[in-house]
C-alpha positions as CSV (number, residue, x, y, z in Angstrom):
1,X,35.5,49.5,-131.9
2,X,31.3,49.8,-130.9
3,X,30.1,52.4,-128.8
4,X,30.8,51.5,-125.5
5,X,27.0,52.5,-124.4
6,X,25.3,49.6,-126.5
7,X,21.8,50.1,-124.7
8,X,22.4,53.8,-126.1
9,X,23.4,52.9,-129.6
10,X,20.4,50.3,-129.9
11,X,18.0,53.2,-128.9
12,X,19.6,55.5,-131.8
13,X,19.4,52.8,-134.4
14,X,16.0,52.0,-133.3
15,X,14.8,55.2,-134.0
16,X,16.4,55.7,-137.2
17,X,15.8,52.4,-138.6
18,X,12.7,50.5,-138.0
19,X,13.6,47.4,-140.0
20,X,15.8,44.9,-138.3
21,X,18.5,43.2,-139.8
22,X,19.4,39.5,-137.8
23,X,21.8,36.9,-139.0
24,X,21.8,33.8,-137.1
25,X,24.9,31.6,-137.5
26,X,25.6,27.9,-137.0
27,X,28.2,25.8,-137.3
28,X,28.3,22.8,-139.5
29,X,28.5,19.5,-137.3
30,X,30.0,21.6,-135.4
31,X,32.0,19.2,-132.9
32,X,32.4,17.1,-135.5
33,X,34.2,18.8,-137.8
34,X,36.6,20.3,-135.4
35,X,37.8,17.0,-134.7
36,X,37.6,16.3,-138.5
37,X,39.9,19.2,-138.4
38,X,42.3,18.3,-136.0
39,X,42.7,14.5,-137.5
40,X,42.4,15.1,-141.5
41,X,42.3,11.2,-141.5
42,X,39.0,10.9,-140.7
43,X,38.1,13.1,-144.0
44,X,35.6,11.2,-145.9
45,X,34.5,9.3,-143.2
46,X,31.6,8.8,-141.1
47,X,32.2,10.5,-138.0
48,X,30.3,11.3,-134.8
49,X,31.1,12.7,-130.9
50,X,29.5,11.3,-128.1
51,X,30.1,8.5,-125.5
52,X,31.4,4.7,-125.8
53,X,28.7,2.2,-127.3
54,X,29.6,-0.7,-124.9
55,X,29.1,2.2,-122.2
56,X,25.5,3.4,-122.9
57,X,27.0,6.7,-124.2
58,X,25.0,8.7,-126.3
59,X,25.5,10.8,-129.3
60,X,26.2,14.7,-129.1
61,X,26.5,15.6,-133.1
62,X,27.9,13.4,-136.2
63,X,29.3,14.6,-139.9
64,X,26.8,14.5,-142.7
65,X,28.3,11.2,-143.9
66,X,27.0,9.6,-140.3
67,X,23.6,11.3,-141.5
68,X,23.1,9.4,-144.3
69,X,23.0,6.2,-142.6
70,X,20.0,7.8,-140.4
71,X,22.5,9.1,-137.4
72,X,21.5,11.8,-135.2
73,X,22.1,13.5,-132.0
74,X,20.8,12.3,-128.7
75,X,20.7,8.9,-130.4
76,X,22.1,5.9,-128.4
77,X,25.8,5.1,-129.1
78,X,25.2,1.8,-129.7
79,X,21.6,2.0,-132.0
80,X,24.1,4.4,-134.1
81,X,26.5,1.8,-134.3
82,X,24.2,-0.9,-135.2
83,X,22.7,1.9,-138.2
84,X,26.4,2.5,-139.3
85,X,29.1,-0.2,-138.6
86,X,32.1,1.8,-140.0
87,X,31.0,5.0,-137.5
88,X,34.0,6.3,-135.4
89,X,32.8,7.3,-132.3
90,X,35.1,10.2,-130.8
91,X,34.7,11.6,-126.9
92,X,34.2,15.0,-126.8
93,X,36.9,17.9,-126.4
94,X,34.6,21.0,-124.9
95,X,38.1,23.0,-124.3
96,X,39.0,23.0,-128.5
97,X,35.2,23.3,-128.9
98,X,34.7,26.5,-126.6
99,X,38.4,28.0,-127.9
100,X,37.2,27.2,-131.8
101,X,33.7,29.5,-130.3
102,X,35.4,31.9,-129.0
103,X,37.8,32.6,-132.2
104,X,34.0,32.9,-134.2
105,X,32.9,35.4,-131.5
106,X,36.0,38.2,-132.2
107,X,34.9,37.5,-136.2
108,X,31.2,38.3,-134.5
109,X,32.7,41.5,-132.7
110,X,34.2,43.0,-136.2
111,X,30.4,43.7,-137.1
112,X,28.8,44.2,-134.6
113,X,28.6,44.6,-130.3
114,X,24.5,42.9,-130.3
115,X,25.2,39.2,-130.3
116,X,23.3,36.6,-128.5
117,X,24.9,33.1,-128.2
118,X,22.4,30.6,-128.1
119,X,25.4,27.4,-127.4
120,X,28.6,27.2,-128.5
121,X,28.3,26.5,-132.1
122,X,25.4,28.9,-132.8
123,X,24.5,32.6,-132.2
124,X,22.2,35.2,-133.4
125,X,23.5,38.9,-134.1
126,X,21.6,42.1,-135.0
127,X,23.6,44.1,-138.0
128,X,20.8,46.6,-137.9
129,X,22.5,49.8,-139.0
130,X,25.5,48.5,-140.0
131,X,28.5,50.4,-141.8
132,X,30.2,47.3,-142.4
133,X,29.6,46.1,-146.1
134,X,27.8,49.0,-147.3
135,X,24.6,48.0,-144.8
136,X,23.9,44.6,-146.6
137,X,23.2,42.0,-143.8
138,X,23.7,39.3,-146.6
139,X,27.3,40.7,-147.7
140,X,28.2,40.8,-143.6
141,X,26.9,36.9,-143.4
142,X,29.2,36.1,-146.1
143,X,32.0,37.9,-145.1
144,X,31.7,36.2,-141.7
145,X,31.2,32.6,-143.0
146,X,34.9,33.5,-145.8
147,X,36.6,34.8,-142.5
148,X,35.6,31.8,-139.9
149,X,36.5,29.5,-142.5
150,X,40.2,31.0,-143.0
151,X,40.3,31.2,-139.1
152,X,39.3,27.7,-138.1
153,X,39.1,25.4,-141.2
154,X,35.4,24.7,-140.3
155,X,32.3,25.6,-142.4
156,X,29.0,27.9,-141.0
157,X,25.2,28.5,-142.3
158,X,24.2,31.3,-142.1
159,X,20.7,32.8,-142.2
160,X,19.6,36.4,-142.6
161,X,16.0,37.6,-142.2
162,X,14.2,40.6,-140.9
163,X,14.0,38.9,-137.1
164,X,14.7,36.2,-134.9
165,X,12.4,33.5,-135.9
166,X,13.3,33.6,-139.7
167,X,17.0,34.0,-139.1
168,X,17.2,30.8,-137.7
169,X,15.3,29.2,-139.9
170,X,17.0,30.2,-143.1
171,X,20.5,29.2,-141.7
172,X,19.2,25.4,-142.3
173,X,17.4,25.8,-145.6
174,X,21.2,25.7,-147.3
175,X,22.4,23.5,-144.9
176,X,25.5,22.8,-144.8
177,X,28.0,25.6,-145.5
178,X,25.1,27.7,-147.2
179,X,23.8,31.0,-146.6
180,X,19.9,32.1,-147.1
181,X,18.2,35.3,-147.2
182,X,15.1,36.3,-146.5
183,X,14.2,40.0,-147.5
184,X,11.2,41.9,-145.9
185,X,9.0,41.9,-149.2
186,X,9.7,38.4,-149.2
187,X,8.7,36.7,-145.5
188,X,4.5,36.6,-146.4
189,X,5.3,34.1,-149.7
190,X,8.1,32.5,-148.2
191,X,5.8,31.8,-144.7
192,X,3.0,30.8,-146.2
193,X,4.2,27.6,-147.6
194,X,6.5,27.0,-144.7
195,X,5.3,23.6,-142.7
196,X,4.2,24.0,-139.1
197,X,7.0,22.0,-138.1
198,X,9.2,24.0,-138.8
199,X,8.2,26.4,-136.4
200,X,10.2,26.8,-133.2
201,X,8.4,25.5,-130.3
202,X,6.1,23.1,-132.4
203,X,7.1,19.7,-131.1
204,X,5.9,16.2,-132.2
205,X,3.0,16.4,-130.1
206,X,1.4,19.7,-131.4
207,X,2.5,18.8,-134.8
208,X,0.1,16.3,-134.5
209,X,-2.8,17.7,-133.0
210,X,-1.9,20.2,-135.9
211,X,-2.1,17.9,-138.8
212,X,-5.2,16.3,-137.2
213,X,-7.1,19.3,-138.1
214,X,-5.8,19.9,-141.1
215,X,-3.0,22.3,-140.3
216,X,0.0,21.7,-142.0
217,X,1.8,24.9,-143.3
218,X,1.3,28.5,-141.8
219,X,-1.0,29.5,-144.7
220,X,-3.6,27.1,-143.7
221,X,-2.5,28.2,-139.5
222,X,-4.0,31.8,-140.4
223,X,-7.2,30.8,-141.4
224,X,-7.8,30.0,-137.4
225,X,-8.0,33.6,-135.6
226,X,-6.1,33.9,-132.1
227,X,-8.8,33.1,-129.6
228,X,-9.4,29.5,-131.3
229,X,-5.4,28.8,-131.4
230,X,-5.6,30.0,-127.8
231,X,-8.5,27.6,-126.9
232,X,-6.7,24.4,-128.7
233,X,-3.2,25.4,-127.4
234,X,-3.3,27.3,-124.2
235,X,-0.7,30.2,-124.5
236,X,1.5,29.0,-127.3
237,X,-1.5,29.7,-129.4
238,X,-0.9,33.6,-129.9
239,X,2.1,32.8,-130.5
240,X,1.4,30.2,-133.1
241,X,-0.8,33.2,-134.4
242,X,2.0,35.5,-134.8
243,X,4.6,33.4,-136.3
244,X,2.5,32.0,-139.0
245,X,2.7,35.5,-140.1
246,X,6.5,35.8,-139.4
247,X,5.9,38.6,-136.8
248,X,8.7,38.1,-134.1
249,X,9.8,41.2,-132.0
250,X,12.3,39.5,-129.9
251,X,15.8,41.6,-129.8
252,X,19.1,40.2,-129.5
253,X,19.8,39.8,-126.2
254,X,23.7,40.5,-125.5
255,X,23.1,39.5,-122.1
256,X,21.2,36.4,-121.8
257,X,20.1,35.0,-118.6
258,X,19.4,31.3,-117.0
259,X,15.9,30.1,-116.8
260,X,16.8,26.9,-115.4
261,X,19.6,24.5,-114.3
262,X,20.1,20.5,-114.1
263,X,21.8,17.6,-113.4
264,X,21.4,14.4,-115.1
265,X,23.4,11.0,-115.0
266,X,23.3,8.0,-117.8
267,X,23.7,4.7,-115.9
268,X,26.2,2.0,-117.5
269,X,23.7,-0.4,-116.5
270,X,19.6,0.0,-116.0
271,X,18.1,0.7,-113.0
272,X,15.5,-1.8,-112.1
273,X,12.8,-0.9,-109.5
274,X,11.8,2.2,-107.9
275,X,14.2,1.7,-104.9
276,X,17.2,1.9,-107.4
277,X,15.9,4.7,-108.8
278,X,15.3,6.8,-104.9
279,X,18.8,5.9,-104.4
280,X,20.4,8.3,-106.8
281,X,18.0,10.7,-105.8
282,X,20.9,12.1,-102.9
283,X,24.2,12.0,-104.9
284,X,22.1,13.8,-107.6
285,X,20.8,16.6,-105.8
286,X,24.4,17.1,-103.6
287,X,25.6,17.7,-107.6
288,X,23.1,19.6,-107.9
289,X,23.0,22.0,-104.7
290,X,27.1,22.1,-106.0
291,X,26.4,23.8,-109.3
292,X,23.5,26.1,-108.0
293,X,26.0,27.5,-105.2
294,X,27.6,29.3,-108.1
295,X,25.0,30.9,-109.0
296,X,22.6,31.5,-105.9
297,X,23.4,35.3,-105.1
298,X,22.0,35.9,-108.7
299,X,18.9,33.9,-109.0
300,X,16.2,32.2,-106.6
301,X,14.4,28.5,-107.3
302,X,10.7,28.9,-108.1
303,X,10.0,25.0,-109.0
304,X,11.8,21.5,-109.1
305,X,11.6,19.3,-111.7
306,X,13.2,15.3,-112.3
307,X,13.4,13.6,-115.7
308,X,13.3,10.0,-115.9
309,X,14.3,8.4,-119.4
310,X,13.5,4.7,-119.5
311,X,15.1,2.0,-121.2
312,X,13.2,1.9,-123.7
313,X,14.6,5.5,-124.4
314,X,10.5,7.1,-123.5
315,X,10.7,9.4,-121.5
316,X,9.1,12.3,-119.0
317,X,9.3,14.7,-116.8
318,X,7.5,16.2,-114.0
319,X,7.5,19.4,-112.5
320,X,6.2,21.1,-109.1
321,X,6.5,24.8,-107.7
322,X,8.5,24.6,-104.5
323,X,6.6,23.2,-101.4
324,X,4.6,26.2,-98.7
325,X,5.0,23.0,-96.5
326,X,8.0,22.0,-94.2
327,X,8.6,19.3,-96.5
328,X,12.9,18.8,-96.9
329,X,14.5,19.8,-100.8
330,X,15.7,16.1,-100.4
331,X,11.9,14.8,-99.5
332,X,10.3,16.9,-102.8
333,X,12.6,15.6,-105.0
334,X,12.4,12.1,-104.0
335,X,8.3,12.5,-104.1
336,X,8.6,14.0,-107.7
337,X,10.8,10.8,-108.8
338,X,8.3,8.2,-107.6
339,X,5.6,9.7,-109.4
340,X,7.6,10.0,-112.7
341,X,9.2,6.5,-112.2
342,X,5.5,5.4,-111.8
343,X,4.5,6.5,-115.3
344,X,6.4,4.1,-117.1
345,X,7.3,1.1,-114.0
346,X,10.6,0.1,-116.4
347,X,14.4,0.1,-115.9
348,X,15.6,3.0,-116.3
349,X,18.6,4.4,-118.1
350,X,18.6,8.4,-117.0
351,X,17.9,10.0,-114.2
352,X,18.2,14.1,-114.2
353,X,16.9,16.8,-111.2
354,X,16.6,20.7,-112.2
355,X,15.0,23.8,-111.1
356,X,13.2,26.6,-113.2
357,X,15.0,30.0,-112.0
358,X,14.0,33.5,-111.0
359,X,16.4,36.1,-112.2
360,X,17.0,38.6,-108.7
361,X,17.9,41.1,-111.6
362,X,14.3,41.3,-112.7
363,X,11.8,43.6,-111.0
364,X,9.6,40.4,-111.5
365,X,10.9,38.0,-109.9
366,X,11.8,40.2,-106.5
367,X,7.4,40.6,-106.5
368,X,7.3,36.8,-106.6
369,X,9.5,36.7,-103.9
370,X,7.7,37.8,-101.5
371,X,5.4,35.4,-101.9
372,X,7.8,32.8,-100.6
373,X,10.5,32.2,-97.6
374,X,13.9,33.1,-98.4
375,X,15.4,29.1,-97.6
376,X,12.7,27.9,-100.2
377,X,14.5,29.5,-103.0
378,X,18.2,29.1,-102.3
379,X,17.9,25.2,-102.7
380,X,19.1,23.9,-99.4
């Protein structure tokens, strides 16, 4: 059993050892291959999770054999049908899935009390000052991936690296059911090389404007100091600055808290027009106002935002601080889906509403407060 004081233990271990030691596991296809598990018939064959094709379902994760005929998640149903005729096409089970994560999560617990689950099927945990397998983070990761196997007849990667940031990327350099280390004395060689897209938070669209000007692995980001990143990429560039040299101080966080919450519906058939679009606005934010009930004594709403993916499968989304204005939740929301509707003037296949969060545990968030009437935050 951990010390019970874990805030206390990270402060001694902190002080003794400055070096951390982070392992970030994932789960192999992870939905997948628990029903993989749970049906051995469907060994061998192309398999995926998600919704019905004729129903405009979409797909949540697929096996490596689905892969290979260019599957992937968030893909269509039915475009991943077309790609692989032979694909079976299995509706989720999120109770097996979250039992199968919790069984992982007592393996977790045998090493260590500083996880961080980042979704069901992946999580990040500090072994810094370990006892378990004579200190090696590597030997832990192995250990872990022998003992989740034996538990749940389902593979994990596993990545082990000096912080967050590399952790995560080694667990998919030996993807799947491989394991990857990278040591201190090795993270300068090994980032230098490393593409830009590979770096968390670099999307398609500052890829690009990367590559445009030559950038392309982190070696060749350095050569641009932090107040030119800055001017090209607003904020994100320091931080562009610091991971190209693999510096990441983030810490496990054990207790990890919401920064925003949604709703979103897939229509079985397309919404043509504006006015079919304003008329989900209602049932969407009553699903919404439902969820953030549960949750409204902890946090407080500091913007709304709608999404709008078209049928064409483009998509955006569109974003506002809450109004100072008398304006209604209802009347916001509606204005905000007008003016992302008119960006693309097609049918429309998804609709989604959301709010970015203040957490009332922070000392921050009670300052911004102030700034603002208590009704404007509690979303009704």
């Amino acid at each position: 059993m951990m010390d019970s004081d874990p805030d206390f233990l990270r402060k001694r271990i902190q002080q003794k050892v400055i070096q951390r030691k982070i392992i970030h596991i994932d789960f192999d296809a992870f939905f997948a291959s628990i029903e993989i598990r749970d049906n051995p018939k469907l060994s061998g064959r192309s398999v995926a999770v998600g919704g019905a094709s004729d129903r405009r379902g979409v797909i949540a994760t697929c096996n490596y054999e689905a892969r290979r005929f260019g599957v992937h998640s968030a893909m269509s149903s039915a475009q991943a049908m077309r790609l692989c005729p032979e694909l079976k096409i299995i509706p989720p089970h999120f109770s097996v899935y979250r039992e199968a994560s919790a069984e992982a999560h007592a393996v977790f617990r045998q090493y260590t009390d500083f996880i961080e689950p980042l979704s069901l099927d992946e999580a990040y945990l500090d072994v810094t000052g370990t006892s378990h397998c004579r200190g090696s983070a590597t030997l832990v990761a192995e250990e872990i991936r022998q003992k989740i196997f034996q538990k749940l007849q389902v593979t994990v990667s596993a990545g082990v690296a000096p912080n967050k940031f590399l952790a995560k990327i080694a667990s998919d350099w030996n993807k799947p059911n491989g394991l990857f280390v990278i040591t201190p004395d090795q993270v300068n060689d090994f980032i230098f090389d490393l593409p830009v897209k590979k770096i968390h938070g670099v999307g398609r669209v500052t890829a690009e404007k990367l590559h445009k000007k030559g950038i392309k692995n982190c070696g060749q980001l350095r050569q641009y100091s932090i107040l030119e990143l800055s001017r090209w990429f607003g904020s994100f560039g320091e931080r562009l600055w610091e991971l190209s040299r693999g510096k990441d101080d983030r810490e496990v966080q054990t207790h990890r808290r919401r920064k925003s919450l949604s709703v979103e519906h897939t229509y079985d058939q397309d919404l043509v027009g504006l006015e079919s679009a304003m008329e989900q606005v209602g049932p969407l934010l009553d699903e919404l106002q439902q969820r953030f009930g549960k949750i409204e004594k902890e946090y407080a709403v500091s913007k709304y935002f709608v999404k709008v993916k078209f049928a064409d499968f483009t998509q955006t989304t569109l974003e506002e601080s809450i109004p100072t204005t008398g304006e209604s939740t209802l009347d916001h929301f509606s204005r905000l889906m007008a003016q992302a509707w008119e960006r693309g003037r097609r049918p429309v296949r998804l609709l989604g509403l959301g709010v970015r969060l203040l957490d009332l545990q922070s000392e921050r968030a009670l300052e911004q407060l102030e700034l603002f009437e208590k009704k404007q935050h509690n979303l009704r």
